[in-house]
Chimera marker file (.cmm) of the C-alpha trace (Angstrom):
<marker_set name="trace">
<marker id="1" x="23.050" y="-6.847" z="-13.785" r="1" g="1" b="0" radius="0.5"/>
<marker id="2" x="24.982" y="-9.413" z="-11.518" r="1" g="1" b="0" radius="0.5"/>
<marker id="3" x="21.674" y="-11.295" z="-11.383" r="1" g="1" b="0" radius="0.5"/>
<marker id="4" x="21.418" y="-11.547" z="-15.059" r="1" g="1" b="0" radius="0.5"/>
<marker id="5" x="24.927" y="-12.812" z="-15.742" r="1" g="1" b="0" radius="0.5"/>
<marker id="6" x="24.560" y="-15.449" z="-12.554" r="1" g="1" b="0" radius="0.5"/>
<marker id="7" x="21.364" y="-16.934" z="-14.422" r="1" g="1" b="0" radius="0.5"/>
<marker id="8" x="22.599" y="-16.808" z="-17.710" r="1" g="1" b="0" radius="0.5"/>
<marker id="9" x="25.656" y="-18.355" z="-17.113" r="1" g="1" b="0" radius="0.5"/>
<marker id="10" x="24.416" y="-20.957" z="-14.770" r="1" g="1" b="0" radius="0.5"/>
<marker id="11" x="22.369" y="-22.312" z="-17.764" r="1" g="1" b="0" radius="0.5"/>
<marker id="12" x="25.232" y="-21.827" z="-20.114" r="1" g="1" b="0" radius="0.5"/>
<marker id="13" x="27.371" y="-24.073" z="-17.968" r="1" g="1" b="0" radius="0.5"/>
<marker id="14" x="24.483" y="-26.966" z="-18.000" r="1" g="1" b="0" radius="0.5"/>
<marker id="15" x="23.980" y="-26.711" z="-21.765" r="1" g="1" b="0" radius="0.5"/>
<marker id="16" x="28.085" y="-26.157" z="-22.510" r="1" g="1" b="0" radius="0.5"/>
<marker id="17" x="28.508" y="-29.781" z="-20.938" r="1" g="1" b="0" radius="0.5"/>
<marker id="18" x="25.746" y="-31.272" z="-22.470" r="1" g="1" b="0" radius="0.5"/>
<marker id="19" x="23.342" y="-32.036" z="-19.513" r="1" g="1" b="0" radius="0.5"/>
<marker id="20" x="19.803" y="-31.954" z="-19.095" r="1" g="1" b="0" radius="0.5"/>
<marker id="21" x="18.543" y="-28.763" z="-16.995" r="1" g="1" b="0" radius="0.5"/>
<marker id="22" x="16.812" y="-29.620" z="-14.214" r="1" g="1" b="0" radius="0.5"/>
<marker id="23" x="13.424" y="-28.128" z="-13.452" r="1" g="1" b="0" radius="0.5"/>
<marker id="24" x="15.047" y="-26.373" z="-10.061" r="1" g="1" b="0" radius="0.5"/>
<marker id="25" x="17.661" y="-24.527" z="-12.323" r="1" g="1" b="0" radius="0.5"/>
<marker id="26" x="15.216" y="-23.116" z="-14.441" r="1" g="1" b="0" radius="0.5"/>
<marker id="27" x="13.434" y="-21.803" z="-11.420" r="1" g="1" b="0" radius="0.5"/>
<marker id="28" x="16.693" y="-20.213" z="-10.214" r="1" g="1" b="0" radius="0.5"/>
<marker id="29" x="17.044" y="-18.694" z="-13.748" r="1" g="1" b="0" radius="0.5"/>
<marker id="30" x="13.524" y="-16.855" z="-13.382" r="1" g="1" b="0" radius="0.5"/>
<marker id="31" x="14.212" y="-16.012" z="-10.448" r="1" g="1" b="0" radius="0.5"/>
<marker id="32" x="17.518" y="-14.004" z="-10.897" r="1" g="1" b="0" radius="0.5"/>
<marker id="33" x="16.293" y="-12.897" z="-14.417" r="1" g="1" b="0" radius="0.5"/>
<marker id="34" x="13.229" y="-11.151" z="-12.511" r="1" g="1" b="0" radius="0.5"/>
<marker id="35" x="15.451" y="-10.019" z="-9.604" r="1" g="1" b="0" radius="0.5"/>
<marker id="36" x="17.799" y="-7.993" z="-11.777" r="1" g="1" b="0" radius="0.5"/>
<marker id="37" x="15.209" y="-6.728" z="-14.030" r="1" g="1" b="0" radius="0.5"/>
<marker id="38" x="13.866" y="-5.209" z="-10.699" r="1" g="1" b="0" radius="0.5"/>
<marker id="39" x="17.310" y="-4.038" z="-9.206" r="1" g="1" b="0" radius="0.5"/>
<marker id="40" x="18.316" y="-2.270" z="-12.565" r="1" g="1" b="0" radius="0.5"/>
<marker id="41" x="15.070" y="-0.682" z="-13.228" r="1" g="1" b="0" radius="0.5"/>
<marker id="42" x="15.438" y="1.097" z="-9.766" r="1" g="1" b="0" radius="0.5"/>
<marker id="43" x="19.279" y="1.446" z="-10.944" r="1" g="1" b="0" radius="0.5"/>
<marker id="44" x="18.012" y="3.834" z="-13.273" r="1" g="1" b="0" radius="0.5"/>
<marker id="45" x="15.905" y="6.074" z="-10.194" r="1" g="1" b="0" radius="0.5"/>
<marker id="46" x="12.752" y="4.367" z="-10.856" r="1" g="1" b="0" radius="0.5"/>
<marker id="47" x="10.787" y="3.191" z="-8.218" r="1" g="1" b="0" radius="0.5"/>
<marker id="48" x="8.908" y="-0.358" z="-8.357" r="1" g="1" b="0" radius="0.5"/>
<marker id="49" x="6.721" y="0.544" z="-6.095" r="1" g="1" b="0" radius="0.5"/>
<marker id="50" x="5.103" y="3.134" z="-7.634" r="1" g="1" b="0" radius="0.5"/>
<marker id="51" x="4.178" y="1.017" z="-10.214" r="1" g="1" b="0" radius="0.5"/>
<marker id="52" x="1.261" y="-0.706" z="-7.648" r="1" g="1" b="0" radius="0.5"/>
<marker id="53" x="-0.026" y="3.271" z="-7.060" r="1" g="1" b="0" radius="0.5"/>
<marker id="54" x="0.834" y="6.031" z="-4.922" r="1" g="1" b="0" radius="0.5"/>
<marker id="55" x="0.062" y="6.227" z="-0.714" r="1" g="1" b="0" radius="0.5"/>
<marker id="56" x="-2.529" y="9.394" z="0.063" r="1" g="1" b="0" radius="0.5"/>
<marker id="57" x="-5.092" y="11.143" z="2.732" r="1" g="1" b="0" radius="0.5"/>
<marker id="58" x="-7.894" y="12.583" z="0.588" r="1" g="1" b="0" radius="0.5"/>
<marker id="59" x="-10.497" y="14.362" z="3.464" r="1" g="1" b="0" radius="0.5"/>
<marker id="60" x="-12.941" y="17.087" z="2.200" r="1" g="1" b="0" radius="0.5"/>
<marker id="61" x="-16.320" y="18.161" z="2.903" r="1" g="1" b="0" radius="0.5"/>
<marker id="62" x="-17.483" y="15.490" z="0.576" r="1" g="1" b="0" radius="0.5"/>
<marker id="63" x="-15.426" y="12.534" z="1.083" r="1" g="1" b="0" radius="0.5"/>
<marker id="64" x="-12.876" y="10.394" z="2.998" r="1" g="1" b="0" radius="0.5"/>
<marker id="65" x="-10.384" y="8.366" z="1.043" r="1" g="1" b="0" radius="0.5"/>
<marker id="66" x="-7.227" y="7.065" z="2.651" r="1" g="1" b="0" radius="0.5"/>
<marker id="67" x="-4.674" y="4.546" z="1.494" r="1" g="1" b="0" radius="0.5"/>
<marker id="68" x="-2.182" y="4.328" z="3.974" r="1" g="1" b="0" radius="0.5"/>
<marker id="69" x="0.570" y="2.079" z="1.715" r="1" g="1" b="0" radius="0.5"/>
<marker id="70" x="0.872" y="1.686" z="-1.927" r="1" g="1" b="0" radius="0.5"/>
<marker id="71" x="0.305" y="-2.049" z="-1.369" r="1" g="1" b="0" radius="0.5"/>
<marker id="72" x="-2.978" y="-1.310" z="1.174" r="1" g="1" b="0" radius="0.5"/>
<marker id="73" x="-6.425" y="-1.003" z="-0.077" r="1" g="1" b="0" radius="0.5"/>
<marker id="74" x="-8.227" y="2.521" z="-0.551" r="1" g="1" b="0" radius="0.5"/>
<marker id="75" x="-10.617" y="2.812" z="1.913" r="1" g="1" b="0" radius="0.5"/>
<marker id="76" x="-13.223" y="5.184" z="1.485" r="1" g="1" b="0" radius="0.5"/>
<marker id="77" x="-16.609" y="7.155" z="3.071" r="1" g="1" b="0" radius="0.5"/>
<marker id="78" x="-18.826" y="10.164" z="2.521" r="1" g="1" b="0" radius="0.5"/>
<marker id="79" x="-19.515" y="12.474" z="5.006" r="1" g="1" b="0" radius="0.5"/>
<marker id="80" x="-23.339" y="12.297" z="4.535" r="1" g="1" b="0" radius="0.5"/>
<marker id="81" x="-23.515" y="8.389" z="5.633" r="1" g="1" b="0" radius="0.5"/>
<marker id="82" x="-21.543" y="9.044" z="8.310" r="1" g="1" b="0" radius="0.5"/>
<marker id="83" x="-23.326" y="9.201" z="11.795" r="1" g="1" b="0" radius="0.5"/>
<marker id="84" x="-20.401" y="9.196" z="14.151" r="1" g="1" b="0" radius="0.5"/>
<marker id="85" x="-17.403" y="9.184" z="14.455" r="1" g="1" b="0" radius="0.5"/>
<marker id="86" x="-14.832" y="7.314" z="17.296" r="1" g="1" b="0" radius="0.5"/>
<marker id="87" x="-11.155" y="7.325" z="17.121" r="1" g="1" b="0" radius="0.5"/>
<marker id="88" x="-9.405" y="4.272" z="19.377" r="1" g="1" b="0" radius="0.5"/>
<marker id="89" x="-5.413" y="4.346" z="19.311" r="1" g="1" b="0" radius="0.5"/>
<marker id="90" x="-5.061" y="4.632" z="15.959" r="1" g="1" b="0" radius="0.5"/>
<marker id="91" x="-8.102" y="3.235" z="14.296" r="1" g="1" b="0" radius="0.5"/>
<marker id="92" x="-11.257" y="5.555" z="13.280" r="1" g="1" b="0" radius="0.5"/>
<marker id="93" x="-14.203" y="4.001" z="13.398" r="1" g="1" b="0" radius="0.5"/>
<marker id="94" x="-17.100" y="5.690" z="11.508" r="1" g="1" b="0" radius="0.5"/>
<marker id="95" x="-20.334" y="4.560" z="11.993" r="1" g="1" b="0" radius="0.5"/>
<marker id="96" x="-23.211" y="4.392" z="9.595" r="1" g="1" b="0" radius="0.5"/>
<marker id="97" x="-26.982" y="4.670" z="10.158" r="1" g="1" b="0" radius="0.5"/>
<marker id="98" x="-27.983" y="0.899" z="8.643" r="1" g="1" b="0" radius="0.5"/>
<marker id="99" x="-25.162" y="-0.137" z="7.128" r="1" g="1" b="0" radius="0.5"/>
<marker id="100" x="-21.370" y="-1.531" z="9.085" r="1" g="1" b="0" radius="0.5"/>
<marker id="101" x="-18.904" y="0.570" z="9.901" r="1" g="1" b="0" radius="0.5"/>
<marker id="102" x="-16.176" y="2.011" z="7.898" r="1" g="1" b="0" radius="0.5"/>
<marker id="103" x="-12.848" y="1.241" z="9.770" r="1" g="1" b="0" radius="0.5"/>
<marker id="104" x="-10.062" y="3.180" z="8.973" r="1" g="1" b="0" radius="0.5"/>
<marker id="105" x="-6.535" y="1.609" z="9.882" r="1" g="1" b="0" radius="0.5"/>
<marker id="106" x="-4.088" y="4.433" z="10.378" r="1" g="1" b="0" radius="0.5"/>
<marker id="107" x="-1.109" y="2.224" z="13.047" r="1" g="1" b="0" radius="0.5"/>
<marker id="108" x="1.287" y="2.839" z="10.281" r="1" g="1" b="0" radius="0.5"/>
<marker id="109" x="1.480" y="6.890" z="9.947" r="1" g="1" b="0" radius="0.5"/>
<marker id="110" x="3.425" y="8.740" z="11.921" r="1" g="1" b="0" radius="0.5"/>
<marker id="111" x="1.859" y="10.249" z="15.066" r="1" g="1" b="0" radius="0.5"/>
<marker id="112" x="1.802" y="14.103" z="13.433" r="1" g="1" b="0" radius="0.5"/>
<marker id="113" x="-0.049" y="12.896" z="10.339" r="1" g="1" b="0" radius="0.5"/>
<marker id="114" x="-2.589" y="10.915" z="12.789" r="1" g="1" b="0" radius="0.5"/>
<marker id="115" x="-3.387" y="14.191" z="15.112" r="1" g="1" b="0" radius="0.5"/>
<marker id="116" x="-3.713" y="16.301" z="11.878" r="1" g="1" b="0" radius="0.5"/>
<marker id="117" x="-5.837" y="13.783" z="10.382" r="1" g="1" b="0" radius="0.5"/>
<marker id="118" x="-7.922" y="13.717" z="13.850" r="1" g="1" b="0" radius="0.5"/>
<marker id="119" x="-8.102" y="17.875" z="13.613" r="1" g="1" b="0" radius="0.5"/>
<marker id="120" x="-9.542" y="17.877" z="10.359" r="1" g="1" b="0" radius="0.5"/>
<marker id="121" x="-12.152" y="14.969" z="10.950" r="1" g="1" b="0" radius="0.5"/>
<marker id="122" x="-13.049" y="17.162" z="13.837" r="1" g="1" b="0" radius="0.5"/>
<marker id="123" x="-13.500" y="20.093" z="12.248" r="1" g="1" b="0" radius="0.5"/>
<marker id="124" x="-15.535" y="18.307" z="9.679" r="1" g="1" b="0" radius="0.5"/>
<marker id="125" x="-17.452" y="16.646" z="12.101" r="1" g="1" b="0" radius="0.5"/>
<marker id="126" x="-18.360" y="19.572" z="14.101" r="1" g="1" b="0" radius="0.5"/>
<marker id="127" x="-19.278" y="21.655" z="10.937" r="1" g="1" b="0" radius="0.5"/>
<marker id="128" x="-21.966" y="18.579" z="9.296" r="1" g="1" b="0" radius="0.5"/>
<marker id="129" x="-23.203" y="18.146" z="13.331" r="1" g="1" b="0" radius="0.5"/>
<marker id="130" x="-21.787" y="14.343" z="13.169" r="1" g="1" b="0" radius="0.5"/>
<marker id="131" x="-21.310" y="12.656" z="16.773" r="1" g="1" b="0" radius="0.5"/>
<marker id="132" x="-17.208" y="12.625" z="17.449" r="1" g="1" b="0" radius="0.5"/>
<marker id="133" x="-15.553" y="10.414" z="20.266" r="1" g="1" b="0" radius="0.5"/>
<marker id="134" x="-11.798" y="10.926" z="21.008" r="1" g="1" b="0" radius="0.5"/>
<link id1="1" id2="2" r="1" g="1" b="0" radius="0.2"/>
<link id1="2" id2="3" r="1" g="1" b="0" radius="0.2"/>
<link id1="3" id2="4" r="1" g="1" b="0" radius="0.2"/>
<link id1="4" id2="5" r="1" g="1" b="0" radius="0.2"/>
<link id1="5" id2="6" r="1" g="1" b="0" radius="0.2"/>
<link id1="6" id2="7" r="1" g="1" b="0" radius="0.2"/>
<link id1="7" id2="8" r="1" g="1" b="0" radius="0.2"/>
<link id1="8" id2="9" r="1" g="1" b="0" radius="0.2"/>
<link id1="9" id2="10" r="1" g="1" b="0" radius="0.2"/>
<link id1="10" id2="11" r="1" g="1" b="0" radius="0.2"/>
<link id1="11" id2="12" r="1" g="1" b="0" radius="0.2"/>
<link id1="12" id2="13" r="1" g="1" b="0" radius="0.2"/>
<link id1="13" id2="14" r="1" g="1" b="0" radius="0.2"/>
<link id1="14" id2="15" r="1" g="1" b="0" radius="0.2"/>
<link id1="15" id2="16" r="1" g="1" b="0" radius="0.2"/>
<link id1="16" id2="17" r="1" g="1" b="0" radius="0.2"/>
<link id1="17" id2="18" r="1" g="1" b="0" radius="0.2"/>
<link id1="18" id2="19" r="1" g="1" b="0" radius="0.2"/>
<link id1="19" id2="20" r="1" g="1" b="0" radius="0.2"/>
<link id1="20" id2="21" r="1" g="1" b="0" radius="0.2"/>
<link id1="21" id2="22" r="1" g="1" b="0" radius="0.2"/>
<link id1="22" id2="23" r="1" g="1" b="0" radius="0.2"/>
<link id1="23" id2="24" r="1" g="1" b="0" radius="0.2"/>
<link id1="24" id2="25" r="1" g="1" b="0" radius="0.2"/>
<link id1="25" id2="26" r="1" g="1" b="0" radius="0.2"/>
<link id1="26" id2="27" r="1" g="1" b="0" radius="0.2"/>
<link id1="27" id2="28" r="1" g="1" b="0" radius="0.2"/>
<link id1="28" id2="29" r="1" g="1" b="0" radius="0.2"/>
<link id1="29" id2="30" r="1" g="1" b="0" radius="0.2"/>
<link id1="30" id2="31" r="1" g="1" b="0" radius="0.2"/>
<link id1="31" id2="32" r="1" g="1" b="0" radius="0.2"/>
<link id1="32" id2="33" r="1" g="1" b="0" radius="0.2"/>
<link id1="33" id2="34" r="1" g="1" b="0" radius="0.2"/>
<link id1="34" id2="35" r="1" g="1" b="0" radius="0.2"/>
<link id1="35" id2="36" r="1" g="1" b="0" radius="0.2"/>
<link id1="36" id2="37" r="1" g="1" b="0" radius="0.2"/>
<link id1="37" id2="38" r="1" g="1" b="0" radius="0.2"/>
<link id1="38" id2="39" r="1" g="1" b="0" radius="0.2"/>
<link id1="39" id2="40" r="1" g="1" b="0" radius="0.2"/>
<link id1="40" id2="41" r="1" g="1" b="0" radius="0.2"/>
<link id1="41" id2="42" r="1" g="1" b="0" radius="0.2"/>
<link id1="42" id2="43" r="1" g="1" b="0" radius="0.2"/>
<link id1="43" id2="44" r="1" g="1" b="0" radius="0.2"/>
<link id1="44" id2="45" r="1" g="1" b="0" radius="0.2"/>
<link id1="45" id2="46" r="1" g="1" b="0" radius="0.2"/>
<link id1="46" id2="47" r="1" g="1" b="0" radius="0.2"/>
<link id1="47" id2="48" r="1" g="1" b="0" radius="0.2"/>
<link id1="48" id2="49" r="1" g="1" b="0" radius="0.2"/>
<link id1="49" id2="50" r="1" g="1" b="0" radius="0.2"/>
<link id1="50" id2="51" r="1" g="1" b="0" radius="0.2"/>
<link id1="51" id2="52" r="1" g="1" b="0" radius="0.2"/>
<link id1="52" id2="53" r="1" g="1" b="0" radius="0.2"/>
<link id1="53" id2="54" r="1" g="1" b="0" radius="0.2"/>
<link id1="54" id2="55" r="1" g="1" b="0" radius="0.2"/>
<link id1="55" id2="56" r="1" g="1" b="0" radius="0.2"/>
<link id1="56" id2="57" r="1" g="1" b="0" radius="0.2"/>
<link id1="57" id2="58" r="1" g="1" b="0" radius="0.2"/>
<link id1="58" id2="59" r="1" g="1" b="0" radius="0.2"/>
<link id1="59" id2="60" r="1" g="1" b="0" radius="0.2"/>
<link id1="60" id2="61" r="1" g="1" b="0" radius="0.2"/>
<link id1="61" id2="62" r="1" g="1" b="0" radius="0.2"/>
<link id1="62" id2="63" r="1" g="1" b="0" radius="0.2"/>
<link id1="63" id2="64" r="1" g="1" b="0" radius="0.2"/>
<link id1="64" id2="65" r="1" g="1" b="0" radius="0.2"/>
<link id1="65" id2="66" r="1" g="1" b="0" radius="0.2"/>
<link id1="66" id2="67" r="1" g="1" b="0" radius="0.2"/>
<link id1="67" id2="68" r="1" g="1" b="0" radius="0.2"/>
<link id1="68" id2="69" r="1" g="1" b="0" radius="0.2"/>
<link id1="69" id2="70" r="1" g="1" b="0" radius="0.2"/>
<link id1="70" id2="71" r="1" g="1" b="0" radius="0.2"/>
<link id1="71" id2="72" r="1" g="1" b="0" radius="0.2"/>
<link id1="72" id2="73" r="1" g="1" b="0" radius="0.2"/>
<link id1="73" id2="74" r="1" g="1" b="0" radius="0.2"/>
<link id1="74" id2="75" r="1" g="1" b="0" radius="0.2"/>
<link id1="75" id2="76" r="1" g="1" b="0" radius="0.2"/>
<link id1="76" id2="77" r="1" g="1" b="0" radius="0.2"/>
<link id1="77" id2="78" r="1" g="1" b="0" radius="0.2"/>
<link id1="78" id2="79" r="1" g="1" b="0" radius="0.2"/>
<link id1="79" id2="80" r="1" g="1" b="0" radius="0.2"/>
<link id1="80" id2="81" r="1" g="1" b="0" radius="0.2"/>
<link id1="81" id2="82" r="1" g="1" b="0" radius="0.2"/>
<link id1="82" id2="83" r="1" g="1" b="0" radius="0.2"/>
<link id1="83" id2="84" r="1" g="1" b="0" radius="0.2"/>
<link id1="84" id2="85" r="1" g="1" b="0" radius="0.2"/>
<link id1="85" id2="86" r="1" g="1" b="0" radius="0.2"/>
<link id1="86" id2="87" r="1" g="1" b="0" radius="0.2"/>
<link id1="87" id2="88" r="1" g="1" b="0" radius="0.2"/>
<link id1="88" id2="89" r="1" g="1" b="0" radius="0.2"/>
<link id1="89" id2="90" r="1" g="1" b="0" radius="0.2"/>
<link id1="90" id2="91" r="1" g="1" b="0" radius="0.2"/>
<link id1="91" id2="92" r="1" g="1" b="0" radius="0.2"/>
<link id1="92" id2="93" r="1" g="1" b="0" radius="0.2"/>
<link id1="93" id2="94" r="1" g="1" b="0" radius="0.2"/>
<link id1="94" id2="95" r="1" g="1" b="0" radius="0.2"/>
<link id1="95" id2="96" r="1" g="1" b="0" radius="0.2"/>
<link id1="96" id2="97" r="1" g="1" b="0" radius="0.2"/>
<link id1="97" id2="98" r="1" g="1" b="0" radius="0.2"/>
<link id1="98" id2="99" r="1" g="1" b="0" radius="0.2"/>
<link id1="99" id2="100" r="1" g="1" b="0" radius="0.2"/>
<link id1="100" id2="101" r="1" g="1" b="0" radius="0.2"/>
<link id1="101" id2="102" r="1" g="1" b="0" radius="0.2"/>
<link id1="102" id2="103" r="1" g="1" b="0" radius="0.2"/>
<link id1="103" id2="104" r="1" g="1" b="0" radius="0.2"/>
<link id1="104" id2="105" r="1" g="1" b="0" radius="0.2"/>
<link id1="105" id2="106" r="1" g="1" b="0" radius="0.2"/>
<link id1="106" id2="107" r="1" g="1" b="0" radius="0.2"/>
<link id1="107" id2="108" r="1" g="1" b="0" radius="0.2"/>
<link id1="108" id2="109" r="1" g="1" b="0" radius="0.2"/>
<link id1="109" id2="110" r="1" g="1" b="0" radius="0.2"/>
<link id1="110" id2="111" r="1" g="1" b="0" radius="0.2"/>
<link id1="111" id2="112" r="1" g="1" b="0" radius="0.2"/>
<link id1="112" id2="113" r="1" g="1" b="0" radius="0.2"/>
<link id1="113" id2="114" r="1" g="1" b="0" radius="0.2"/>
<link id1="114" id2="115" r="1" g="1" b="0" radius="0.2"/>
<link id1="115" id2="116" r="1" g="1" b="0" radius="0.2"/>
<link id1="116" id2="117" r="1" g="1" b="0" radius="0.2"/>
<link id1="117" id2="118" r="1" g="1" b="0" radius="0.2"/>
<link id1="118" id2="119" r="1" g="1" b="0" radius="0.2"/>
<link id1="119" id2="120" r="1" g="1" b="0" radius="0.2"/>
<link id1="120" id2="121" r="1" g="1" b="0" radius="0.2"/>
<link id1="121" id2="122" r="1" g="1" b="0" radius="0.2"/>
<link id1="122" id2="123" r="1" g="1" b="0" radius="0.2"/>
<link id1="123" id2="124" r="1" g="1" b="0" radius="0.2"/>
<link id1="124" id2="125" r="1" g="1" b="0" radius="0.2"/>
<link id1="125" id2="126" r="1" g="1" b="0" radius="0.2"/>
<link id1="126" id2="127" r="1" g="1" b="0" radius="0.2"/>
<link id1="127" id2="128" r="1" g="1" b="0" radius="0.2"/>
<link id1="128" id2="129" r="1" g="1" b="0" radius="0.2"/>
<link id1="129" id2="130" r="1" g="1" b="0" radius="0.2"/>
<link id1="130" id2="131" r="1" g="1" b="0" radius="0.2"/>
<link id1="131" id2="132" r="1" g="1" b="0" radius="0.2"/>
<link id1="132" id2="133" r="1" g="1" b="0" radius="0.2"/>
<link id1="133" id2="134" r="1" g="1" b="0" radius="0.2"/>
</marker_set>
């Protein structure tokens, strides 16, 4: 709300006294317009981010989807072009017969979501008779 009133009435002075706005004001304006739109929308307990999509580990028999951030990129793979599978320090590398590799980034989870991410692609990996490298 502070933002509003700061960009508002830093206009209001410029036209009050009768002088021309200068490009760089009206950039300010935007700016603090925009950045308490933001603040007062999470005021209210909404969050801005979730407006870009949510974070999530999706890993079933079928399929592989991870997005580690709601501003990262899904990545995705299905278990039956998957060949092998090596894990190096926090990057899983699953290879595919012709095609590249599917790299999964995972440096920004915590270290318990990594090793129970690493179980399950074992498990997985075991069950469909896929090559795994720890």
């Amino acid at each position: 709300m502070g933002s509003w009133i700061i960009a508002i009435s830093w206009v209001g002075v410029y036209a009050f006294e009768n002088h021309e706005i200068p490009p760089f004001v009206w950039i300010y304006f935007v700016f603090f317009i925009f950045s308490g739109t933001i603040h007062t929308y999470e005021g209210f307990g909404y969050s801005v981010s979730k407006l870009f999509g949510k974070a999530f580990i999706l890993i079933d028999s079928d399929v592989i989807r991870i997005k580690t951030g709601v501003y990262d990129k899904e990545q995705s793979i299905f278990w039956n072009e998957v060949v092998s599978v090596h894990y190096k320090a926090g990057i899983f590398e699953m290879r595919r017969n012709d095609e590249p590799s599917v790299v999964f980034k995972l440096s920004g989870l915590e270290y318990s979501v990594i090793q129970q991410i690493k179980e399950v692609i074992n498990l997985i990996s075991v069950e469909k008779g896929i090559v795994v490298a720890f």
